[in-house]
N, C-alpha and C positions, 0 to 999 in steps of 0.2 A: 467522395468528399467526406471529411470528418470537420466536425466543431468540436468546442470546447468552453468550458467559462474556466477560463484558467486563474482568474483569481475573486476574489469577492471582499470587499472592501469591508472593514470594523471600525465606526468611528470612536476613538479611543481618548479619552482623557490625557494618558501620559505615557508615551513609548516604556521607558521603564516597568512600570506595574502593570503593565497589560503585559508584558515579554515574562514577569515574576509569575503571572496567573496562569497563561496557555505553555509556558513553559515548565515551570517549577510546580503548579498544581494538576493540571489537564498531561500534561506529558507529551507536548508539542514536539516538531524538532525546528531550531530555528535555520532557515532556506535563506535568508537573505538580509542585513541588516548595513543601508548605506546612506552616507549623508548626503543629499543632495543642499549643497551650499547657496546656488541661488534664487533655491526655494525655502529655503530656511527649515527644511524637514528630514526626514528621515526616509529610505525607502526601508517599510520592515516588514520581513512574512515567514511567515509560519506556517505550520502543515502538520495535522495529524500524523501521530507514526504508522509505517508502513502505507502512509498516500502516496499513490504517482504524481494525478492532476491535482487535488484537492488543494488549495491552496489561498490563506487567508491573510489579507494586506492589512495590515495596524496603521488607518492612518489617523494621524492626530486632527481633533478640531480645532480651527483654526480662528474661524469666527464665531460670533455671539449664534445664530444660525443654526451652524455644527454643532458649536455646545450645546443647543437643545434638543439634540437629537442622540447626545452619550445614553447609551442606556435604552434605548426607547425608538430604534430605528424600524420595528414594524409596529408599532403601533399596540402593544400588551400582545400580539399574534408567538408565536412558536417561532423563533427566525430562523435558525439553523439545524439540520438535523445529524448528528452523530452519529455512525454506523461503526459498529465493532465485533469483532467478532466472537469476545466472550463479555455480556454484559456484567453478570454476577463481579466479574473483577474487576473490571472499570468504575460500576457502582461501588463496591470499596472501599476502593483506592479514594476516590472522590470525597467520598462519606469524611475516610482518614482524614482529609487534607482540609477538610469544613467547608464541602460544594453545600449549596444548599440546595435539598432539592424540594421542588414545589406542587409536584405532582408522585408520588411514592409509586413504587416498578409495579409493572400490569401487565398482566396476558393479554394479548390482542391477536387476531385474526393472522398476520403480518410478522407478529416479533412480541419481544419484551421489551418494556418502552419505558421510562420516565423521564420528567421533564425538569434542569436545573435551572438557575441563575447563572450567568458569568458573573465578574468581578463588577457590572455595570447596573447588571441588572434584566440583560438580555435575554430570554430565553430560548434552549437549548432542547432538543432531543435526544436523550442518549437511546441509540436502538440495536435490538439486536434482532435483526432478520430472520423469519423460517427459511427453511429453506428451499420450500417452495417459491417462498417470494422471493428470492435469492432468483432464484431457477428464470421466474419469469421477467426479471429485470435483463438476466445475462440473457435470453431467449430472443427479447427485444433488442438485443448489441450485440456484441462481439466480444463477450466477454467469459472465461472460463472460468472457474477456481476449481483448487482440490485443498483441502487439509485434513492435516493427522496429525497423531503424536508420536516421537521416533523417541525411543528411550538412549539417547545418547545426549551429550551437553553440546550447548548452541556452538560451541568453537569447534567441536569436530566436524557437526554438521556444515558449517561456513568452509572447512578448511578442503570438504570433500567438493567444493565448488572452485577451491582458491587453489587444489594439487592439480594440476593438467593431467597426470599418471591418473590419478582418483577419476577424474571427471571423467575422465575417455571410457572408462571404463563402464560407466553406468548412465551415459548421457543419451537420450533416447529410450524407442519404443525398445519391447524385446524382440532381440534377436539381432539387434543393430550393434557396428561396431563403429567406432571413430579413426580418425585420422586427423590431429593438429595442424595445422600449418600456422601457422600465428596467433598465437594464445598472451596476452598484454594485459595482466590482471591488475587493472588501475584504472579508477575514473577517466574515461576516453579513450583506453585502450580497446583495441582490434582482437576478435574472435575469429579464425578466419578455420573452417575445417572441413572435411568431408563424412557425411553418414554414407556408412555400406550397409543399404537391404540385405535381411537372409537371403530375399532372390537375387544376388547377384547386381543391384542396384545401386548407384551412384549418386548421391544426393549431397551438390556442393553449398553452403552455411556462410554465411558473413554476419556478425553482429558486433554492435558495440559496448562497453559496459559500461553506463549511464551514471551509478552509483553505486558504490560500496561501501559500506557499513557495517565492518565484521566488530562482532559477530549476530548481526541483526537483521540487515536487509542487505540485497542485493535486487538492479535494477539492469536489466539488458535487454539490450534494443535490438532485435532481429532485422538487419534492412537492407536483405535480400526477398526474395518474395517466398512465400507470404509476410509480410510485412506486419509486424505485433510487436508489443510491449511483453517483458516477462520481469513481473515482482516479486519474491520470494523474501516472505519476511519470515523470523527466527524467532521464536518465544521463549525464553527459560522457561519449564513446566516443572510441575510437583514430580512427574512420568519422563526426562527429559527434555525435550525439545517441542513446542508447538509450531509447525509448518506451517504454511500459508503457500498459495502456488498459484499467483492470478495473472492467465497471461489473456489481454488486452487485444486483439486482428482490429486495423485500418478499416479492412472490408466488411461490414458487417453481412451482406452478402455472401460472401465468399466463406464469413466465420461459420455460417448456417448449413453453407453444401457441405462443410468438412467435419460438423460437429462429429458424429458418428466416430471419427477416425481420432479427432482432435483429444475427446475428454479420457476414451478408453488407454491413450499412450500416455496420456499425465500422468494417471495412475499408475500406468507400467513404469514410469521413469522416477516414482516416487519408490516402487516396490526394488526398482535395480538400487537407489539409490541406498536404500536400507539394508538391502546385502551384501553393498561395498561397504557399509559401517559397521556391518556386523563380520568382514573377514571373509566376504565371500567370493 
C-alpha cells in the first residue's frame, strides 16, 4: 500500500500574483492552470523544481471567510517547509528577488534552515538537510538519492539520456550491458529493454517516461517490478552540471531488503555515465 498528499491547498488573494510570486520569484514550475467555468475558478498548481509528488493548488478565496484566512492559514506557525538541496543558492536568489526573510540562516541539528514570507504573509522554511537526516528520512521510505557534479553542460548531460546509442551504453550497474527494444523518448513514451548480467543473466525492463524537461529534469517510471519512481534533475553549475538522482520503490519493504544492492549501483550508473561523457 502507498499514500500520498498529493496536493495541499494555498489560499490566495489572486491567481495572477500569487502564479508572479511561486513563479517568477521562488522558481516554481507551473503543473496545471484551468478554468473551471461552472465554478467560476481556476484549477492552478505549482510544484517546486525538480518535485515529483510535491504539489501546491492556488486556490482563490472566495468568501469573506477565505479572505480571512489569505496570509494567516496556520495561525503565525511555520506552514510550509522548503527542502533543497543547495541552500546558500536558493537563499540568494531569494534575497535578489526581495523574499523577506524573517528568521536569518542557522545551523541546526538537521540542516540550514531559515524562515521567509510568501507574497501573503505565510511562513516558509527554506531547509537544507544533513545528510544524515537525509539518510534517515530515506531509511524510514523507500527512497534513494545520489548526487555530484559532472563537469559537462546540462545539454549533453540530458542528451546522454535522450541518445538510445549513449544510454545503452552506460545504463546500469557495472558490468551490464543493454539491449533496446522500444525506446519512445516523449512524455508517455515506452522504455521497453533487456539488462545482461556479467554472469550471463537476463533481466527484462519496462518503463515509462513521465516527464521531460531537457535540459533539466527527466521523470521515469519503472512499472515492471520492482516497481519505482526515477527523477534525475540537471543543474547548470560553476563545475558543469549538478546531478540529482532520486529513485522513489512502491515497496518500502522491499526498498529495505535491496538497499545493499540498490545505492552501490546508483553510484556505479552515475560513474558509467561520466565515462560516456568523457569518451569512454
Amino acid at each position: 500500500m502507498k499514500q500520498s498528499l498529493g496536493l495541499v491547498s494555498l489560499v490566495v488573494r489572486d491567481y495572477d500574483e500569487a502564479l508572479a510570486f511561486f513563479i517568477g520569484k521562488l522558481g516554481f514550475r507551473l503543473v496545471e492552470d484551468t478554468v473551471v467555468p461552472e465554478q467560476s475558478k481556476r484549477w492552478v498548481v505549482v510544484s517546486p523544481p525538480g518535485a515529483v509528488e510535491s504539489q501546491l493548488l492556488l486556490a482563490r478565496a472566495s468568501t469573506p471567510a477565505q479572505q480571512s484566512h489569505v496570509g494567516a492559514q496556520t495561525g503565525g506557525r511555520v506552514f510550509l517547509f522548503l527542502y533543497t538541496d543547495d541552500f546558500w543558492r536558493d537563499y540568494a536568489s531569494y534575497k535578489s528577488k526581495g523574499i523577506v526573510f524573517v528568521r536569518e540562516p542557522k545551523e541546526e541539528p538537521y540542516g540550514t534552515v531559515a524562515v521567509f514570507l510568501d507574497l501573503y504573509g505565510n511562513m516558509w522554511d527554506l531547509l537544507q538537510p544533513t545528510q544524515s537526516h537525509l539518510r534517515l528520512r530515506s531509511e524510514a521510505g523507500a527512497t534513494f538519492r545520489s548526487h555530484r557534479v559532472l563537469p559537462y553542460q546540462p545539454q549533453s548531460v540530458f542528451e546522454a539520456f535522450a541518445r538510445p546509442e549513449l544510454l545503452a551504453r552506460w545504463w546500469g550497474p557495472d558490468g551490464f550491458t543493454n539491449t533496446f527494444e522500444v525506446f519512445e523518448f516523449k512524455p508517455g513514451g515506452r522504455w521497453k529493454f533487456v539488462m545482461h548480467g556479467p554472469d550471463g543473466s537476463h533481466h527484462p525492463n519496462e518503463s515509462v517516461f513521465l516527464e521531460l524537461q531537457g535540459p533539466s529534469k527527466l521523470v521515469i517510471q519503472h512499472v515492471s517490478k520492482p516497481r519505482f519512481a526515477l527523477t534525475v534533475t540537471l543543474a547548470a553549475h560553476e563545475a558543469g552540471t549538478a546531478i540529482t538522482w532520486t529513485q522513489e520503490f512502491e515497496d518500502s519493504a522491499l526498498a529495505a531488503r535491496i538497499r545493499h544492492i540498490v545505492e552501490p549501483a546508483d553510484e556505479q550508473n552515475l560513474d558509467r555515465l561520466l565515462s560516456v561523457l568523457s569518451g569512454g
